[in-house]
C-alpha positions as CSV (number, residue, x, y, z in Angstrom):
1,X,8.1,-9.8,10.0
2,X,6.3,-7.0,7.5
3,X,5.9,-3.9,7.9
4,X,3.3,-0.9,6.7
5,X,5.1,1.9,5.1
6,X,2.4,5.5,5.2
7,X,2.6,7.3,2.2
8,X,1.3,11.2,1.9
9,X,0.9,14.2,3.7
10,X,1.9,14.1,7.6
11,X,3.3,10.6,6.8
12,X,6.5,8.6,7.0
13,X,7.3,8.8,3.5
14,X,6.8,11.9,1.4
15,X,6.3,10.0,-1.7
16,X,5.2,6.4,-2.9
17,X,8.7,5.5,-4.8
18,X,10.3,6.4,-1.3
19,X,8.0,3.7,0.3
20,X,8.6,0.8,-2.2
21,X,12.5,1.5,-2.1
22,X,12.4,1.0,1.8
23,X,9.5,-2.1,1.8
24,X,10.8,-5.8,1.6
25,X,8.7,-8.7,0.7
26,X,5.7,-9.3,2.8
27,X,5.1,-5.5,3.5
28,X,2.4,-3.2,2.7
29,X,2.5,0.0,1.5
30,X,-0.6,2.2,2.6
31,X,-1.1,5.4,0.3
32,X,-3.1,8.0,1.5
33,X,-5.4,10.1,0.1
34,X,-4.2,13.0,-2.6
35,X,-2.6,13.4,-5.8
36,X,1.0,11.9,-6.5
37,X,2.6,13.6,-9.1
38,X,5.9,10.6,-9.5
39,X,6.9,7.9,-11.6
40,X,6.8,4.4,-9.7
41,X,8.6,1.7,-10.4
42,X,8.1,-1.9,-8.6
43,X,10.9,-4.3,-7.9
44,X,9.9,-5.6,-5.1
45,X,8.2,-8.8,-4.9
46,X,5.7,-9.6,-2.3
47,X,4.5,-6.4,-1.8
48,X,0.7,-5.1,-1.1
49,X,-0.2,-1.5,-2.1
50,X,-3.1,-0.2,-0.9
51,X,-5.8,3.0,-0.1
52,X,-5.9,4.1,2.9
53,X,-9.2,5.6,3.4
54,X,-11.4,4.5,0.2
55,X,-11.0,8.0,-1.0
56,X,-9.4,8.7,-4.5
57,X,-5.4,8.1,-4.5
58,X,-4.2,9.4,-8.3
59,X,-0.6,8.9,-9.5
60,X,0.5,11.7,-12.1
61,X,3.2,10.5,-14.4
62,X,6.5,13.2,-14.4
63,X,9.1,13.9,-16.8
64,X,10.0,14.9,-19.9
65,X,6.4,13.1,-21.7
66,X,5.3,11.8,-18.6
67,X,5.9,8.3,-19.5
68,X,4.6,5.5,-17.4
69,X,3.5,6.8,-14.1
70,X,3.6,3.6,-12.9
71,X,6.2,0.2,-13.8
72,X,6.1,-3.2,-12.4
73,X,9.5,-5.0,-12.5
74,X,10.2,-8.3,-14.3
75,X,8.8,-11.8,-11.7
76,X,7.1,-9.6,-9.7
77,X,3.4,-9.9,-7.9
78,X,1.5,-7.8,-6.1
79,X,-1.1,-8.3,-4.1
């Protein structure tokens, strides 16, 4: 069965990367409105990220450079 993992202020999870480490295939991760200053990284396969509201949802690279704010791991599809 999938789930919906909340992402942002008020929410479940604090942040997105906390989200996607506790989603399996099939669920969907639902990111509210704000900016989220973190580094994702996907390795989850399966897995539907999505606004919540229509209103702007901006991910801010962090770290030393920034580097890629966000990463998509090897054989895997969003939705």
């Amino acid at each position: 069965m999938s789930a919906t993992l909340n992402v942002g202020s008020g929410q479940t999870y604090a942040t997105i990367q906390d989200a996607i480490n506790a989603a399996q295939q099939g669920d969907t991760v639902v990111v509210h409105a704000g900016s989220h200053d973190e580094n994702v990284s996907i390795t989850v396969n399966d897995l539907t990220i999505e606004n919540a509201t229509g209103e702007a949802v901006e991910i801010v690279g962090q770290g030393a450079g920034f580097g890629a704010a966000l990463t998509i791991g090897q054989d895997v599809s969003l939705s």
